[in-house]
C-alpha positions, 0 to 999 in steps of 0.5 A, spaced: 780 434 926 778 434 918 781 429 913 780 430 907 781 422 904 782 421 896 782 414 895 785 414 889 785 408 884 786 401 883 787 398 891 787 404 893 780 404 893 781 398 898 786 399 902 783 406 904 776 403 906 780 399 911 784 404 913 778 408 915 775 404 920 782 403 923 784 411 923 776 411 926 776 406 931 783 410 933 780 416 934 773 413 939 779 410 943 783 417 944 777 420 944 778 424 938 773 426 933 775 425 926 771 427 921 773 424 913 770 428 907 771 423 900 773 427 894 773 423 888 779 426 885 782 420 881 783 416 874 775 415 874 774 423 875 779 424 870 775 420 864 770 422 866 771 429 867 777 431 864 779 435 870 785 432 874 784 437 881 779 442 881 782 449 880 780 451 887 783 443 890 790 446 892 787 451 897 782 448 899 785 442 901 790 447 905 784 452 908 779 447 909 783 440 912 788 438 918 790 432 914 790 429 907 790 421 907 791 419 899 791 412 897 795 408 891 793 413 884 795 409 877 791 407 872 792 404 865 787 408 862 790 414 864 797 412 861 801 418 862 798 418 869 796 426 869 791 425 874 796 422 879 802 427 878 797 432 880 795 431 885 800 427 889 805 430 886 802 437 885 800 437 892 806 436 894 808 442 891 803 447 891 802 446 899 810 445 900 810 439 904 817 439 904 819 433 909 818 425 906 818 422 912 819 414 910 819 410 917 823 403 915 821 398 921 822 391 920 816 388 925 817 380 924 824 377 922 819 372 918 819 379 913 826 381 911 828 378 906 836 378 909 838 372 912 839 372 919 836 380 921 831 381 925 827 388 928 833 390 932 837 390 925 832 394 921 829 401 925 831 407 921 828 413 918 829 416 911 828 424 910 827 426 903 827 433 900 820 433 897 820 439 892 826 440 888 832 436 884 829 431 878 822 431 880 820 439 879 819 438 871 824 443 868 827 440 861 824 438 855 823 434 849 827 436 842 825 433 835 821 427 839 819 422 836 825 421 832 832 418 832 835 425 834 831 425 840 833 429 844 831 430 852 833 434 858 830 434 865 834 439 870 835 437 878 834 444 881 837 444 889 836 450 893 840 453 899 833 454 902 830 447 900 836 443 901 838 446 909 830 445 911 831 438 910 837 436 913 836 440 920 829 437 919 832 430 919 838 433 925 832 436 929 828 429 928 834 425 931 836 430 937 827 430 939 829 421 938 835 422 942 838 419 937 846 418 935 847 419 927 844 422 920 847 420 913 847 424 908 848 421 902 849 425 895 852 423 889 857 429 889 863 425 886 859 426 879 855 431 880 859 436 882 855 443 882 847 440 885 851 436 890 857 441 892 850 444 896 848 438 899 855 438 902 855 445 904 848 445 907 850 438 911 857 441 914 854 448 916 848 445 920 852 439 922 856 442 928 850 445 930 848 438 933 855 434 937 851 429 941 849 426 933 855 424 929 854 426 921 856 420 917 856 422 909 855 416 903 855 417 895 848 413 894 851 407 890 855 406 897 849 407 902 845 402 897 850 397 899 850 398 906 843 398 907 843 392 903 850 389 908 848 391 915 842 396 915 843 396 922 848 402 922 843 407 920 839 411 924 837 417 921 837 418 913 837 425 909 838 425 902 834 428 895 827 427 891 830 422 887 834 418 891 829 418 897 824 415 892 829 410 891 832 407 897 825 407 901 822 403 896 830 398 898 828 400 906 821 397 904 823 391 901 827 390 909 822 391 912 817 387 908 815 390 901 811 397 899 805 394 902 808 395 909 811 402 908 808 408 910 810 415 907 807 422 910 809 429 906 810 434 911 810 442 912 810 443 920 805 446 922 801 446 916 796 441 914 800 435 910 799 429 907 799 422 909 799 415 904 801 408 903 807 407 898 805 401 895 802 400 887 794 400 885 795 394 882 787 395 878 788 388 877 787 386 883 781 391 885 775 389 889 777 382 890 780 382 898 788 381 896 791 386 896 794 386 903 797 379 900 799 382 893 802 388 896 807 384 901 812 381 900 813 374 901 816 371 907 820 367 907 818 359 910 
C-alpha cells in the first residue's frame, strides 16, 4: 500500500513522525507492506517557493497513492493560510472526498469533561458532507476595507452532494447494526438550502425501517450533545455544521487531540488526519500529545 504522508506545519510535523512508526508497526503485524513517500508541501515549501500544491499534486495524490495521511497545517507566517486551504481543503475538493467521517469515543471516563458520563454514554459517529455548503468559496467582497464593506459567502447544496451523504450515514448505521441517524439542519431559518436537506433525508429514510430517522435544528442538537450525548448514534449534517459539532463531540471525548478525521470517497483513495491545531509554539519540544488534550479532571 502507498501512502503519501504530508506532515504538515507546526506539531504536525511531531505528531506525524509518531504516527508513523505506529501505522509501520501495525502493518509488520497484519503482515501488510506500507510504503509512505514524504511530500514536503506546507507553509515552509510555501515561503520558500511560492507554490501551495504543485500544479500536478491533485492527480498525483489520486493516481499514484492508496491513501494520504496529512498532518495539522497552520502558520503565522502565512497569515491568511493558503497553503493550508489548498491542500486539505483543496484535496477534499479536487478528489471529491465526499464523506467526513468524525468517530466520537469516549476511552477513559477521567477525559470527559461532563460529569458522571463514562465510554458507554459517548460512542457516536458524525458524517458530514464535505464539499459544498459554506465551505465551497462562492461570494465576495465589495469596497473592502471600508465602513461600507460589504461581504457575502453562498452555501451551495446539491440534490446529488447532500442524498450521498445521508445514505452514507444510513449505509454505515445498517453495516454497524445500528438503530438511529440524526440529521440535523437549520431549516426553520434557512428555508430554500435545508428544504433539500429535509427532502434528501425523507425519501432516503424509509429505505431503512430497522433505523429510526431522528431530525434536529443544529442549535437543538448542540444542547443535546451537551445534555445526554448518550442518545445518539449516527450524526449527518452540512460542512459547516459538521466542522462545528465534531470539534464539541471532540471535547466529549477528551479534546481535539483525541479526535481523528478521515475524508472518504468509497473506493477511491481518501485522506486521513488528526484535527487537532499545529500549535508551532510548541513544535519540536515533545508536548504536544499534552497541549493537545484536554485536561482531565482529578
Amino acid at each position: 500500500m502507498n501512502i503519501a504522508v504530508i506532515a504538515g506545519d507546526g506539531i504536525g510535523k511531531d505528531v506525524t513522525a509518531e504516527a508513523i512508526k505506529v501505522l509501520t508497526r501495525v502493518g509488520e503485524v497484519f503482515g501488510r507492506a506500507l510504503r509512505f513517500e514524504h511530500l514536503p508541501w506546507s507553509a515552509d515549501y510555501f515561503l520558500e517557493t511560492g507554490t501551495t500544491i504543485p500544479a500536478n499534486g491533485y492527480a498525483m495524490l489520486r493516481d499514484d497513492f492508496d491513501a494520504i495521511f496529512i498532518g495539522a497545517l497552520g502558520d503565522p507566517r502565512v497569515p491568511d493560510n493558503r497553503h493550508a486551504r489548498d491542500i486539505l481543503l483543496g484535496t477534499r475538493f479536487e478528489l471529491d472526498l465526499y464523506v467526513n467521517y468524525r468517530p466520537i469515543r469516549l476511552l477513559d471516563e477521567r477525559l470527559c469533561p461532563l460529569k458522571g458520563r463514562g465510554p458507554a454514554d459517548v460512542n457516536f459517529s458524525v458524517f458530514r458532507e464535505n464539499t459544498e455548503g459554506l465551505y465551497v468559496g462562492v461570494g465576495g467582497r465589495v469596497k473592502p476595507g471600508t465602513d461600507d464593506e460589504i461581504a457575502i459567502q453562498e452555501e451551495v447544496n446539491t440534490w446529488k452532494g447532500v442524498s450521498r451523504i445521508v445514505r452514507y450515514a444510513f449505509e454505515f448505521a445498517s453495516r454497524r447494526k445500528l438503530t438511529n441517524v440524526c440529521m440535523a439542519d437549520k431549516s426553520n431559518a434557512m428555508q430554500q438550502g435545508h428544504a433539500l436537506w429535509q427532502r434528501a433525508f425523507r425519501a432516503i429514510a424509509p429505505e431503512y425501517p430497522s433505523i429510526q430517522a431522528t431530525h434536529y435544528y443544529i442549535d437543538a442538537l448542540a444542547m443535546y450533545l451537551v445534555l445526554d450525548p448518550s442518545q445518539f448514534e449516527v450524526i449527518v449534517t452540512n460542512n459547516l455544521f459538521g466542522d462545528i459539532i465534531t470539534d464539541l463531540g471532540a471535547a466529549l471525548q477528551g479534546g481535539l487531540g483525541m479526535a481523528a478525521s478521515a475524508n472518504l470517497h468509497p473506493g477511491k483513495t481518501s485522506m486521513f488526519e488528526p484535527v487537532h491545531g499545529s500549535a508551532p509554539k510548541f513544535a519540536g519540544k515533545n508536548v504536544a500529545t499534552r497541549s493537545a488534550r484536554f485536561r482531565p479532571r482529578p
